[in-house]
mmCIF file of the N, C-alpha and C atoms, coordinates in Angstrom:
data_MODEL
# 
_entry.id   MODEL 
# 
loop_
_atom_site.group_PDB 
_atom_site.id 
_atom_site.type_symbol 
_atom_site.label_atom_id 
_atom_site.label_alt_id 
_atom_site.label_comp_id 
_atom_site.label_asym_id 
_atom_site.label_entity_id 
_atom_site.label_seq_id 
_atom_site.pdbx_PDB_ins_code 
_atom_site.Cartn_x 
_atom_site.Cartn_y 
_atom_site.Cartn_z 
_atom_site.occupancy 
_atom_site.B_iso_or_equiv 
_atom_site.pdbx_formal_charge 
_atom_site.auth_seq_id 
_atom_site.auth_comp_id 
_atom_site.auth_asym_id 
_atom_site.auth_atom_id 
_atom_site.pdbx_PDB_model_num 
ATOM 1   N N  . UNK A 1 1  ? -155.381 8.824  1.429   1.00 0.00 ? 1  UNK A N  1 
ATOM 2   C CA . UNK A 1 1  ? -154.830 9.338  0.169   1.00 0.00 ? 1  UNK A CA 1 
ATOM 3   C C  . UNK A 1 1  ? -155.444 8.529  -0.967  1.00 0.00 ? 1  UNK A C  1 
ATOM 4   N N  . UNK A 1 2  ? -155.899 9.132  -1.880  1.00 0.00 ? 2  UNK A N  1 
ATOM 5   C CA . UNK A 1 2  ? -156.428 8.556  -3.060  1.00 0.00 ? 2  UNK A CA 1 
ATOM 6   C C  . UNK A 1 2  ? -155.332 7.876  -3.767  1.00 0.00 ? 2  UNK A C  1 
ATOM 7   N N  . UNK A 1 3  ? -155.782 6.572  -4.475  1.00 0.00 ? 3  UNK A N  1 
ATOM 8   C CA . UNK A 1 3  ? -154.774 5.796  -5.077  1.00 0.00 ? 3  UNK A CA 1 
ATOM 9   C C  . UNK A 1 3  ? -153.937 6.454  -6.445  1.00 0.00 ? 3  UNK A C  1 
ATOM 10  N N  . UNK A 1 4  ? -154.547 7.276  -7.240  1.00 0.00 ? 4  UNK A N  1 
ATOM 11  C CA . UNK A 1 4  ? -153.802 8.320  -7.888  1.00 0.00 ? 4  UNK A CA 1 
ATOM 12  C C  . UNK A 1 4  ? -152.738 8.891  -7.178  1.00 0.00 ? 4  UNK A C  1 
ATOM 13  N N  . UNK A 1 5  ? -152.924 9.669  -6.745  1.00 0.00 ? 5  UNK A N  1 
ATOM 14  C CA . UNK A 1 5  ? -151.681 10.702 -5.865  1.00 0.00 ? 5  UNK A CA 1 
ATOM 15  C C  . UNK A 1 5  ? -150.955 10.122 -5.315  1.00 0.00 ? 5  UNK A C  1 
ATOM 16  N N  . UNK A 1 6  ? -151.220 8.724  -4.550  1.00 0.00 ? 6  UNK A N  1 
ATOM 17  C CA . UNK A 1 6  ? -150.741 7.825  -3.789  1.00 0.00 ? 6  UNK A CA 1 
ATOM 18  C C  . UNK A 1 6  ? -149.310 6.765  -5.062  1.00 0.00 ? 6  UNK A C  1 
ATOM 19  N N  . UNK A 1 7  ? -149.913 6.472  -6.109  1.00 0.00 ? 7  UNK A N  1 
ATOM 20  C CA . UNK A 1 7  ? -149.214 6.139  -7.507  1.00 0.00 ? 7  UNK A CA 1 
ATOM 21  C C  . UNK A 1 7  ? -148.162 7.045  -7.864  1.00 0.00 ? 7  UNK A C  1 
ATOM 22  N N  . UNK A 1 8  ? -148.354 7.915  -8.178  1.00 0.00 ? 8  UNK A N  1 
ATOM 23  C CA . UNK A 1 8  ? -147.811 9.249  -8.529  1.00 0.00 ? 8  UNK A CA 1 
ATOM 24  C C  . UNK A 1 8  ? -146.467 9.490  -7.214  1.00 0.00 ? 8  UNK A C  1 
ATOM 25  N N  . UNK A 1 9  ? -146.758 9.368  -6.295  1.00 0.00 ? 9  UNK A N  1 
ATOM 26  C CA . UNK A 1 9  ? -145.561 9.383  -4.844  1.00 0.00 ? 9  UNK A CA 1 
ATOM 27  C C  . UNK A 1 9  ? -144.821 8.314  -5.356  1.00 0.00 ? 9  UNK A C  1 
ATOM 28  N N  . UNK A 1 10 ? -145.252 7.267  -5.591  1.00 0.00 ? 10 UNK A N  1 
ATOM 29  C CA . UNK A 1 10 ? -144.721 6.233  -5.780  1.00 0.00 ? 10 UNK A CA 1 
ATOM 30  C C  . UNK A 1 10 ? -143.439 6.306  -7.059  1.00 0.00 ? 10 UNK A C  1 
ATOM 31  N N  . UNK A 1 11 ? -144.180 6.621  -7.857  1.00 0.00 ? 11 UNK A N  1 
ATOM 32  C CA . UNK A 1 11 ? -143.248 7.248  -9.149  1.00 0.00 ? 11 UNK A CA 1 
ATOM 33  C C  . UNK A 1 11 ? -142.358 7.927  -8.859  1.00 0.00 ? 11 UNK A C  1 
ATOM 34  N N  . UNK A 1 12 ? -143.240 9.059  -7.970  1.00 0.00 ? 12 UNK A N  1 
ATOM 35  C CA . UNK A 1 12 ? -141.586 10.126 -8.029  1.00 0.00 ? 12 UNK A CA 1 
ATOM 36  C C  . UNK A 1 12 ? -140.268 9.731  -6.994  1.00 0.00 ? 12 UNK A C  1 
ATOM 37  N N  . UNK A 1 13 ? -140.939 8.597  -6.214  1.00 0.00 ? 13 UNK A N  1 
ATOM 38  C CA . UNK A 1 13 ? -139.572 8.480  -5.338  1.00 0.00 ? 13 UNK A CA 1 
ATOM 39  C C  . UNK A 1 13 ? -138.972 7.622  -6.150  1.00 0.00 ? 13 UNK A C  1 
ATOM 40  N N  . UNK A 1 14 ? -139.483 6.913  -6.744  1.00 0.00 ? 14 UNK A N  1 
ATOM 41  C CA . UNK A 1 14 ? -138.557 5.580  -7.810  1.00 0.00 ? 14 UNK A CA 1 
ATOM 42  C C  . UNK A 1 14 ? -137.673 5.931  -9.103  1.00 0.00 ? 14 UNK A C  1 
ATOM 43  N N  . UNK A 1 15 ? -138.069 7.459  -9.394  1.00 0.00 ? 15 UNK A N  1 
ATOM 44  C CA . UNK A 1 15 ? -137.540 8.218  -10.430 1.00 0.00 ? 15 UNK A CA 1 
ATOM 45  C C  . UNK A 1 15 ? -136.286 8.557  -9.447  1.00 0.00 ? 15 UNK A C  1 
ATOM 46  N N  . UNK A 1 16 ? -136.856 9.300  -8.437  1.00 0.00 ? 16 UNK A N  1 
ATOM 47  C CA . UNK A 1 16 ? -135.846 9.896  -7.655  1.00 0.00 ? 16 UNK A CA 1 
ATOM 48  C C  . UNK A 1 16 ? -134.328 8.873  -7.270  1.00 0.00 ? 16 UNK A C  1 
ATOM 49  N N  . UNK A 1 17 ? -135.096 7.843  -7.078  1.00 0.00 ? 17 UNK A N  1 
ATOM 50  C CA . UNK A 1 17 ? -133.683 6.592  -6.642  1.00 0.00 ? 17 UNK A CA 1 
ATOM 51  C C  . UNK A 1 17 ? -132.946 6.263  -8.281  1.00 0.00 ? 17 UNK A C  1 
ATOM 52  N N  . UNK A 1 18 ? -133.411 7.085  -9.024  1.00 0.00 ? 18 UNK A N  1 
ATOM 53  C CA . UNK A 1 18 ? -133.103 5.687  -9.846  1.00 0.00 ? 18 UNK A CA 1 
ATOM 54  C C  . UNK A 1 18 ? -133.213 4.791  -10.737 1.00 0.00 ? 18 UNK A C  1 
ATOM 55  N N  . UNK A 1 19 ? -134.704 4.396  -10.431 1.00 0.00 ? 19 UNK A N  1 
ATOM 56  C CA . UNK A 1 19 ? -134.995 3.363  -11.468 1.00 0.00 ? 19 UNK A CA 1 
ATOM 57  C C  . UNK A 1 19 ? -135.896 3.233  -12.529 1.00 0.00 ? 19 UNK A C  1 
ATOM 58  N N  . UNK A 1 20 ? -135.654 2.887  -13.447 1.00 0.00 ? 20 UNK A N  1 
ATOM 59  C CA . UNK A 1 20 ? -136.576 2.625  -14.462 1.00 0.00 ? 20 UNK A CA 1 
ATOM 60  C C  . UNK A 1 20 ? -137.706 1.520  -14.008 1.00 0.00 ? 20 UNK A C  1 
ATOM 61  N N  . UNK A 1 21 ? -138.913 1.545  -14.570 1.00 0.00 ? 21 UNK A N  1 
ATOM 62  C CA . UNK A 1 21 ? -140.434 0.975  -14.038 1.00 0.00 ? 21 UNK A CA 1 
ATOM 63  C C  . UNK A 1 21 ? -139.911 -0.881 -14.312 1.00 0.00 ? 21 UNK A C  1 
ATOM 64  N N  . UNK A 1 22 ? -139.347 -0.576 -15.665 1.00 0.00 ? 22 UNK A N  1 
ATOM 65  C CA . UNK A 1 22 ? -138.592 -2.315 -15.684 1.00 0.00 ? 22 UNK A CA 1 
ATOM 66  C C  . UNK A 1 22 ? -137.462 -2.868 -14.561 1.00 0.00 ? 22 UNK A C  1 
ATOM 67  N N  . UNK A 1 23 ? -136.765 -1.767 -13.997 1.00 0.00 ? 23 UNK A N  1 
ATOM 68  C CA . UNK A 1 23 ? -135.848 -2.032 -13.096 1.00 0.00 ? 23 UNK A CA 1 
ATOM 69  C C  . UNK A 1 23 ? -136.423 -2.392 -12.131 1.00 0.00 ? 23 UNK A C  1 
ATOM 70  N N  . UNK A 1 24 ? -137.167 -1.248 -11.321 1.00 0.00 ? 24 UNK A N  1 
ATOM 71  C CA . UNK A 1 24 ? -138.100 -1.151 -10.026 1.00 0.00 ? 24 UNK A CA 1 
ATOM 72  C C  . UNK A 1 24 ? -138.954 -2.590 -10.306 1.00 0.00 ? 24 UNK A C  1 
ATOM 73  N N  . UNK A 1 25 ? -139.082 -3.468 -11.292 1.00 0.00 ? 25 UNK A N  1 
ATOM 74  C CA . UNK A 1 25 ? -140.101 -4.718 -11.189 1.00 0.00 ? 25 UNK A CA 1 
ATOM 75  C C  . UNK A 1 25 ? -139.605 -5.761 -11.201 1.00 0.00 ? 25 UNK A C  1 
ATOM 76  N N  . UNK A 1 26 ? -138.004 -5.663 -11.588 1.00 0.00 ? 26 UNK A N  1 
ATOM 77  C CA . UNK A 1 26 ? -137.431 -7.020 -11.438 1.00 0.00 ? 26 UNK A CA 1 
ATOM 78  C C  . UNK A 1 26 ? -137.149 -6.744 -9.740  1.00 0.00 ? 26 UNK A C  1 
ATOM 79  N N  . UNK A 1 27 ? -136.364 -5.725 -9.285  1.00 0.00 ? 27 UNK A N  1 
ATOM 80  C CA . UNK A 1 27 ? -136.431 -6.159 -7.624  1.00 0.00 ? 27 UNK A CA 1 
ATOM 81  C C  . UNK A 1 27 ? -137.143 -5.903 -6.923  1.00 0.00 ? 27 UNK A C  1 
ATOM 82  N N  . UNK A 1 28 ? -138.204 -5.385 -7.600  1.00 0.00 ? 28 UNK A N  1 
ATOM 83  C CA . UNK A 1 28 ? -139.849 -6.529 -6.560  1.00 0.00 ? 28 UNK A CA 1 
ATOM 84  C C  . UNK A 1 28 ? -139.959 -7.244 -6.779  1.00 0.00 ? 28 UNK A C  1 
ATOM 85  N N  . UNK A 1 29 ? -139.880 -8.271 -7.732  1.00 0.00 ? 29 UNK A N  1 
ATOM 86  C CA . UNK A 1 29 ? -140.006 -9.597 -8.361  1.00 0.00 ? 29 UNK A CA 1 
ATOM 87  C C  . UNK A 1 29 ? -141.497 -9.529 -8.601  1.00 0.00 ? 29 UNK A C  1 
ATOM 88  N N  . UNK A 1 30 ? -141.894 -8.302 -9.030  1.00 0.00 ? 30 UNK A N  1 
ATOM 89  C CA . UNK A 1 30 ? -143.546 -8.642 -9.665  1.00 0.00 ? 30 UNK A CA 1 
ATOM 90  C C  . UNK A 1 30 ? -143.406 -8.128 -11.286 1.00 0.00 ? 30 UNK A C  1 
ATOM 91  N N  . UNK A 1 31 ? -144.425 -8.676 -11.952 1.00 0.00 ? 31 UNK A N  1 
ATOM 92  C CA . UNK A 1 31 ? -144.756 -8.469 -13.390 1.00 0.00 ? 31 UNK A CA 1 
ATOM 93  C C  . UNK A 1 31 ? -144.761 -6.436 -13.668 1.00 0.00 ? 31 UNK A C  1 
ATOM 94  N N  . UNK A 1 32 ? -144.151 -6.121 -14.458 1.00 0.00 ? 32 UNK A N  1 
ATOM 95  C CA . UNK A 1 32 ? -143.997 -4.511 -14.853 1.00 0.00 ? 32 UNK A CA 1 
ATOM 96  C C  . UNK A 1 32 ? -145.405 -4.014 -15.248 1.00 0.00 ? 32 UNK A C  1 
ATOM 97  N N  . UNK A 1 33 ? -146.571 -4.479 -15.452 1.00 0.00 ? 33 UNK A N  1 
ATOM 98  C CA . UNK A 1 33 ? -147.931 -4.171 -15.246 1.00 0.00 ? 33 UNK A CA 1 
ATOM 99  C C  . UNK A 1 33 ? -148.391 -3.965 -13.673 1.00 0.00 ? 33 UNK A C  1 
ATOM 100 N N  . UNK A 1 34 ? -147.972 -4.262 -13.290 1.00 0.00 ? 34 UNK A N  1 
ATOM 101 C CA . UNK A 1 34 ? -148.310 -4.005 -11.386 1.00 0.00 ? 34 UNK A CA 1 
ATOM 102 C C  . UNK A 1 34 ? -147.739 -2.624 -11.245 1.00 0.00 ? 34 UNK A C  1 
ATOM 103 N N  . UNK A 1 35 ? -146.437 -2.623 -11.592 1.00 0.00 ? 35 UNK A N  1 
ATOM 104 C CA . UNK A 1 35 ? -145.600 -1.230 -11.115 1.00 0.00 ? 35 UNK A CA 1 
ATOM 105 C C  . UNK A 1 35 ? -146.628 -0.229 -11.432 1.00 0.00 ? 35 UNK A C  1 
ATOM 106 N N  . UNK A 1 36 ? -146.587 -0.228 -13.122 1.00 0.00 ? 36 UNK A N  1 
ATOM 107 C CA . UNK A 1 36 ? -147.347 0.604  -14.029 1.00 0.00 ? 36 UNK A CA 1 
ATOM 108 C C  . UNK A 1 36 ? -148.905 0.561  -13.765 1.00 0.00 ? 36 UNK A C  1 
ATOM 109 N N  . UNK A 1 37 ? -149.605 -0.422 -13.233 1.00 0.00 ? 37 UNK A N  1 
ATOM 110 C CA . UNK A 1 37 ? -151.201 -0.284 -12.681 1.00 0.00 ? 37 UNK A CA 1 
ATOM 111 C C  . UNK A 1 37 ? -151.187 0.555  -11.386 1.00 0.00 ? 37 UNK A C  1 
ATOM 112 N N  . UNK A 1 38 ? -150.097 0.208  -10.774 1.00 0.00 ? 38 UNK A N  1 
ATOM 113 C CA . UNK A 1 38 ? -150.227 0.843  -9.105  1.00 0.00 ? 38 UNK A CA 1 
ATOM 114 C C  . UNK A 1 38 ? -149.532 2.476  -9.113  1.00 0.00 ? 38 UNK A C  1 
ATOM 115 N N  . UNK A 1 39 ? -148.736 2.967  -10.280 1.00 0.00 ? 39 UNK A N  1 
ATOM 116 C CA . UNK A 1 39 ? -148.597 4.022  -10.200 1.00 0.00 ? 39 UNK A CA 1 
ATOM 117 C C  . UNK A 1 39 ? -149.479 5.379  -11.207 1.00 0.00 ? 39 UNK A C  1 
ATOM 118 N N  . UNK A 1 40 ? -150.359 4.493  -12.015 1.00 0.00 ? 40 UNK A N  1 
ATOM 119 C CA . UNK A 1 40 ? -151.276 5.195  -12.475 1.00 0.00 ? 40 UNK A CA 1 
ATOM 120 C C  . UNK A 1 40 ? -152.997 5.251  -11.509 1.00 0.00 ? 40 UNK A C  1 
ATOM 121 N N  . UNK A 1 41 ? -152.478 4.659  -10.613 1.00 0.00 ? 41 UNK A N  1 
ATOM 122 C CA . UNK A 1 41 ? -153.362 4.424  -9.887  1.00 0.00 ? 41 UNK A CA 1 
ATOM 123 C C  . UNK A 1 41 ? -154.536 3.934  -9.972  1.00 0.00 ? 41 UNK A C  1 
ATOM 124 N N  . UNK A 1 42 ? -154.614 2.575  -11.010 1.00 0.00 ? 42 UNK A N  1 
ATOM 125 C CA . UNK A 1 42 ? -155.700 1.542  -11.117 1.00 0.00 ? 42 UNK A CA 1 
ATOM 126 C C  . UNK A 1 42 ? -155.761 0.596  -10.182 1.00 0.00 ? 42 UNK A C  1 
ATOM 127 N N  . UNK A 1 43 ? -154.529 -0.003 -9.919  1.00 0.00 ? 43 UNK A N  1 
ATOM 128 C CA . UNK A 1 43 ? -154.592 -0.921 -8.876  1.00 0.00 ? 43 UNK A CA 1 
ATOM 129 C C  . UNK A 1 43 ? -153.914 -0.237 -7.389  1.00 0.00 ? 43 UNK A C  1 
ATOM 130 N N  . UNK A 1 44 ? -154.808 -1.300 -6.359  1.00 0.00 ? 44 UNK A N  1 
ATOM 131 C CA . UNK A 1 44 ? -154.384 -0.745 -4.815  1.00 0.00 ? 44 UNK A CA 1 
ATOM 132 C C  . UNK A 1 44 ? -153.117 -1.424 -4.687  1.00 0.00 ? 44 UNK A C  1 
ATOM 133 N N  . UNK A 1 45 ? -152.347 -0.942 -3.992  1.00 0.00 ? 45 UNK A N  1 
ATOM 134 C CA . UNK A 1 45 ? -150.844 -2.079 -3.134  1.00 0.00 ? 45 UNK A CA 1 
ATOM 135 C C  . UNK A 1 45 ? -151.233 -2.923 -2.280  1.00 0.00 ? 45 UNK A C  1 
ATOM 136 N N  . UNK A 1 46 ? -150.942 -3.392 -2.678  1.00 0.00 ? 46 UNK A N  1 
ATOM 137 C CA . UNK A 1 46 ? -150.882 -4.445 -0.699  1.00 0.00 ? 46 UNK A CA 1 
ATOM 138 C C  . UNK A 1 46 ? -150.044 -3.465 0.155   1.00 0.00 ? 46 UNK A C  1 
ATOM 139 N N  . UNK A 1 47 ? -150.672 -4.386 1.629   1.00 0.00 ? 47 UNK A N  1 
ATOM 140 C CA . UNK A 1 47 ? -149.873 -4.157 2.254   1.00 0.00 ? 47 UNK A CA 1 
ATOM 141 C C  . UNK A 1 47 ? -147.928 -4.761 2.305   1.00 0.00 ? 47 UNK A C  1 
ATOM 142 N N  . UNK A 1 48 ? -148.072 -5.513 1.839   1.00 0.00 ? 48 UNK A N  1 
ATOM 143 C CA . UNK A 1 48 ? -146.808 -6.467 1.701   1.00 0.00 ? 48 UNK A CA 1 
ATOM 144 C C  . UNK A 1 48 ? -146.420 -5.906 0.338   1.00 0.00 ? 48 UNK A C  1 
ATOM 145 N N  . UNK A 1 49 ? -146.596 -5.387 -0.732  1.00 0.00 ? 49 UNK A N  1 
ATOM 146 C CA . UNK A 1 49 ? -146.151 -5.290 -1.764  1.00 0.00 ? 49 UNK A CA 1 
ATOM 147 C C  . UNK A 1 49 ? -145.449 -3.891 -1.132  1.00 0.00 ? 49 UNK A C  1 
ATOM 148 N N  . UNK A 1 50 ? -146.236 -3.052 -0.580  1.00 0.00 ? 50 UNK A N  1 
ATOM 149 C CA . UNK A 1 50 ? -145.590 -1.494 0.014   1.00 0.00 ? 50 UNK A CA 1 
ATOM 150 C C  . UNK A 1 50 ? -144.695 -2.177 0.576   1.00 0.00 ? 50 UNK A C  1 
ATOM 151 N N  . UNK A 1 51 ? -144.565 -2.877 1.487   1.00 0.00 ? 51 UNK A N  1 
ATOM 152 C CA . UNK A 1 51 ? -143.285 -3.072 2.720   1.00 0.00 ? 51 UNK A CA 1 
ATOM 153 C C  . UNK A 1 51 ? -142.163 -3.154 1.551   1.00 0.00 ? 51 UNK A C  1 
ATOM 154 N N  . UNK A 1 52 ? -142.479 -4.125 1.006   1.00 0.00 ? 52 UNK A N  1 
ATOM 155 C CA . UNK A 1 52 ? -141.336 -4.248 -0.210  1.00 0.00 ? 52 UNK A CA 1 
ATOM 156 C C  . UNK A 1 52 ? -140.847 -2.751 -0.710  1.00 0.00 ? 52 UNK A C  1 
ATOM 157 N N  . UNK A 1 53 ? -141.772 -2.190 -1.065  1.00 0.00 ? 53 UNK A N  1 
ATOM 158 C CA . UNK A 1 53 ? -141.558 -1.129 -1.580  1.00 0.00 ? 53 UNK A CA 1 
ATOM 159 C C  . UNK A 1 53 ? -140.516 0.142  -1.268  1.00 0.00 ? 53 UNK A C  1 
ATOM 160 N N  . UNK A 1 54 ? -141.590 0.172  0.122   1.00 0.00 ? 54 UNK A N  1 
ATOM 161 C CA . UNK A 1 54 ? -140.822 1.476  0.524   1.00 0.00 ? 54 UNK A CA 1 
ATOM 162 C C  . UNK A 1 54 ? -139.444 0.805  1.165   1.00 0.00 ? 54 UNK A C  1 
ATOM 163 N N  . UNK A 1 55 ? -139.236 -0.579 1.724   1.00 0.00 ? 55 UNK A N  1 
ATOM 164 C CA . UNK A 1 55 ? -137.648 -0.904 1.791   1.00 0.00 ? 55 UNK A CA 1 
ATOM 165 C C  . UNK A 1 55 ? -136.661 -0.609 0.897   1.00 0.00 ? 55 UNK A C  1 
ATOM 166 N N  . UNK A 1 56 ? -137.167 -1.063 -0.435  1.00 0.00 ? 56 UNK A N  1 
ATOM 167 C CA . UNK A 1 56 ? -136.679 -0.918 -1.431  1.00 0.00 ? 56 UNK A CA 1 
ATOM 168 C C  . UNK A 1 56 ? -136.069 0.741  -1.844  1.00 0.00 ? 56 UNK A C  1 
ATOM 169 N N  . UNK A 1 57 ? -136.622 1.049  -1.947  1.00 0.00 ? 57 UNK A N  1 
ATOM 170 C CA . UNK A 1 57 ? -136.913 2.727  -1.985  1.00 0.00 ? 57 UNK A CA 1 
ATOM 171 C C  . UNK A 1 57 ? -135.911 3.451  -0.969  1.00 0.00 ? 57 UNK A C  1 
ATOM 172 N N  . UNK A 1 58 ? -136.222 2.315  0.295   1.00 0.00 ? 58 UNK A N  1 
ATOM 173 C CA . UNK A 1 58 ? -135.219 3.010  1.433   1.00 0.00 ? 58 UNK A CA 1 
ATOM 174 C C  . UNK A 1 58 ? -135.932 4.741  1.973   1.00 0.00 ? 58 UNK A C  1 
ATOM 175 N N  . UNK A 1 59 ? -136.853 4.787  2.191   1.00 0.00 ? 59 UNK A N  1 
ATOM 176 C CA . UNK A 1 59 ? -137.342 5.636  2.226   1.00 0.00 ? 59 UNK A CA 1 
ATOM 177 C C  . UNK A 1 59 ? -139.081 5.009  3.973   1.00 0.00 ? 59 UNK A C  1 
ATOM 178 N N  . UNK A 1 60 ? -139.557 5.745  4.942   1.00 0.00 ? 60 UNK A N  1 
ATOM 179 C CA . UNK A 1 60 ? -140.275 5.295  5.677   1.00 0.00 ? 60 UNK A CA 1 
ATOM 180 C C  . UNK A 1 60 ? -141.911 5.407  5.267   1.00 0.00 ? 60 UNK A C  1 
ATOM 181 N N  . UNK A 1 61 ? -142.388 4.418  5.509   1.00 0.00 ? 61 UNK A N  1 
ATOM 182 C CA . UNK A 1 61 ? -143.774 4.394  4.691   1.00 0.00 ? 61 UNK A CA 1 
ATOM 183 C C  . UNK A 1 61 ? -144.646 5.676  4.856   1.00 0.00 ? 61 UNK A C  1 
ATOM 184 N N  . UNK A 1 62 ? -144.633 6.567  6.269   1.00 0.00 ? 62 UNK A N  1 
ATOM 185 C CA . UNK A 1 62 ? -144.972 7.848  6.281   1.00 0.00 ? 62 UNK A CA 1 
ATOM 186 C C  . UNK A 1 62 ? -144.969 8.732  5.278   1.00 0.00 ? 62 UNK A C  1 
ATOM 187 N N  . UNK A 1 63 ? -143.736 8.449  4.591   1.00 0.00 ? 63 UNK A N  1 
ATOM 188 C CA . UNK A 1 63 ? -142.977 9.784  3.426   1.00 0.00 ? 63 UNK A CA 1 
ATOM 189 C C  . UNK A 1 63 ? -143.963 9.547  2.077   1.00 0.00 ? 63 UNK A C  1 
ATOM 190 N N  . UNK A 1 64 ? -144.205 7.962  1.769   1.00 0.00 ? 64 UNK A N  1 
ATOM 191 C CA . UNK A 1 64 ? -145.346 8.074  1.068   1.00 0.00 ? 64 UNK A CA 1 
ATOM 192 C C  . UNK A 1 64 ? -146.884 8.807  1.316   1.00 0.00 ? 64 UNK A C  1 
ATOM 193 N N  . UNK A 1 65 ? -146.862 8.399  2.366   1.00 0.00 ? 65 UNK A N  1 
ATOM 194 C CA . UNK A 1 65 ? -147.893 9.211  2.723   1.00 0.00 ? 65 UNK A CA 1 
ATOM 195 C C  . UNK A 1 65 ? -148.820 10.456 2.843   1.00 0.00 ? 65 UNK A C  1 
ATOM 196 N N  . UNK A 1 66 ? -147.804 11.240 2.812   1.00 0.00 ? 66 UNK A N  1 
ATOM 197 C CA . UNK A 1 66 ? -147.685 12.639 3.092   1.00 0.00 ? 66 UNK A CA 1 
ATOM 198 C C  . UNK A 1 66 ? -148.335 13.122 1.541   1.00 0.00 ? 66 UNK A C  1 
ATOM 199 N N  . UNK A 1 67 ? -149.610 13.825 2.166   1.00 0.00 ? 67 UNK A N  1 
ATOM 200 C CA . UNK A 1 67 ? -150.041 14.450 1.248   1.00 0.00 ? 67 UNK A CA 1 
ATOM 201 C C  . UNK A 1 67 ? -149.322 15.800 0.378   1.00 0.00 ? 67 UNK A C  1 
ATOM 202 N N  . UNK A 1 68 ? -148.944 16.311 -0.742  1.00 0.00 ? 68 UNK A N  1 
ATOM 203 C CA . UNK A 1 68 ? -148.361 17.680 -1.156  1.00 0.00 ? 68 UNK A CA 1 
ATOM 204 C C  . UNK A 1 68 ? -148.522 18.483 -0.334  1.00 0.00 ? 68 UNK A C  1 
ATOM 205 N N  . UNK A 1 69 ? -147.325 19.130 0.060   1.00 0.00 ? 69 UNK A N  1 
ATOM 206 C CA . UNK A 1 69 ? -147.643 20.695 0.739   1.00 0.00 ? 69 UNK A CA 1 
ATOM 207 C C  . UNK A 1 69 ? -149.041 21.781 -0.032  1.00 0.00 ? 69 UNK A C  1 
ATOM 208 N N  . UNK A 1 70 ? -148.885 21.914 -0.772  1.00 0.00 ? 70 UNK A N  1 
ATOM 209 C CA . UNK A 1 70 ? -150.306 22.249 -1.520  1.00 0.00 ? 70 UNK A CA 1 
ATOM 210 C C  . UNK A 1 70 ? -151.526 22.521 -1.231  1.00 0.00 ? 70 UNK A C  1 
ATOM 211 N N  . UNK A 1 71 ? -151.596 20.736 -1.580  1.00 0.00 ? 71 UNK A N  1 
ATOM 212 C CA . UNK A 1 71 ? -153.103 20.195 -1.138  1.00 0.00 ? 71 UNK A CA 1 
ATOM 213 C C  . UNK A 1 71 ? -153.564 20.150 0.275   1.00 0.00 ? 71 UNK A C  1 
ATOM 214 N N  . UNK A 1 72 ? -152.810 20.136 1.397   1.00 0.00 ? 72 UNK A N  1 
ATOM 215 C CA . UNK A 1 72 ? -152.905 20.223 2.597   1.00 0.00 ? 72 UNK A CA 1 
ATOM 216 C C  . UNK A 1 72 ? -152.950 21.246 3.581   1.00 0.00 ? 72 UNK A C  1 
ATOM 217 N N  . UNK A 1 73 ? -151.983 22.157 3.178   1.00 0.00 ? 73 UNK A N  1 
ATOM 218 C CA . UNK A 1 73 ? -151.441 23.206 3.579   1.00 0.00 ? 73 UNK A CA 1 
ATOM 219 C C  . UNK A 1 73 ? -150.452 23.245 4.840   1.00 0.00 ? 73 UNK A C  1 
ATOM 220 N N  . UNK A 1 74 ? -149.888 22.587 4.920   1.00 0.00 ? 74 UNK A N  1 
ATOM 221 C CA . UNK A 1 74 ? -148.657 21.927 5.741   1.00 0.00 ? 74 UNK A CA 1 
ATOM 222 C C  . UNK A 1 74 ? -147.690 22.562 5.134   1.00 0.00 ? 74 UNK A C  1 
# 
């Protein structure tokens, strides 16, 4: 998955829970330029920053994954 679309998932599940990009960065405990680089899709995640993530999120790292019904045709 390209880091765009991959950003963009990211967004919409964090909208979906909930949180504002300042919220979602204090309980990652990273700087609110990371949130906002990794969901416009400039910067890559770690692997460890996702674990955080999708715990957080409460959601299984697969579900990020998943390309749009759309684009796939799934």
């Amino acid at each position: 998955m390209d880091q765009k679309r991959f950003g963009r998932r990211i967004k919409a599940f964090r909208k979906l829970k909930g949180y504002t990009q300042v919220e979602f960065a204090k309980k990652l405990c990273v700087p609110l330029s990371v949130i906002g680089s990794i969901e416009r899709g400039v910067k890559p995640i770690s692997d460890d920053l996702l674990d955080i993530v999708v715990h957080t999120l409460d959601i299984p790292k697969e579900e990020l994954m998943l390309y749009d019904q759309d684009n796939t045709g799934r």
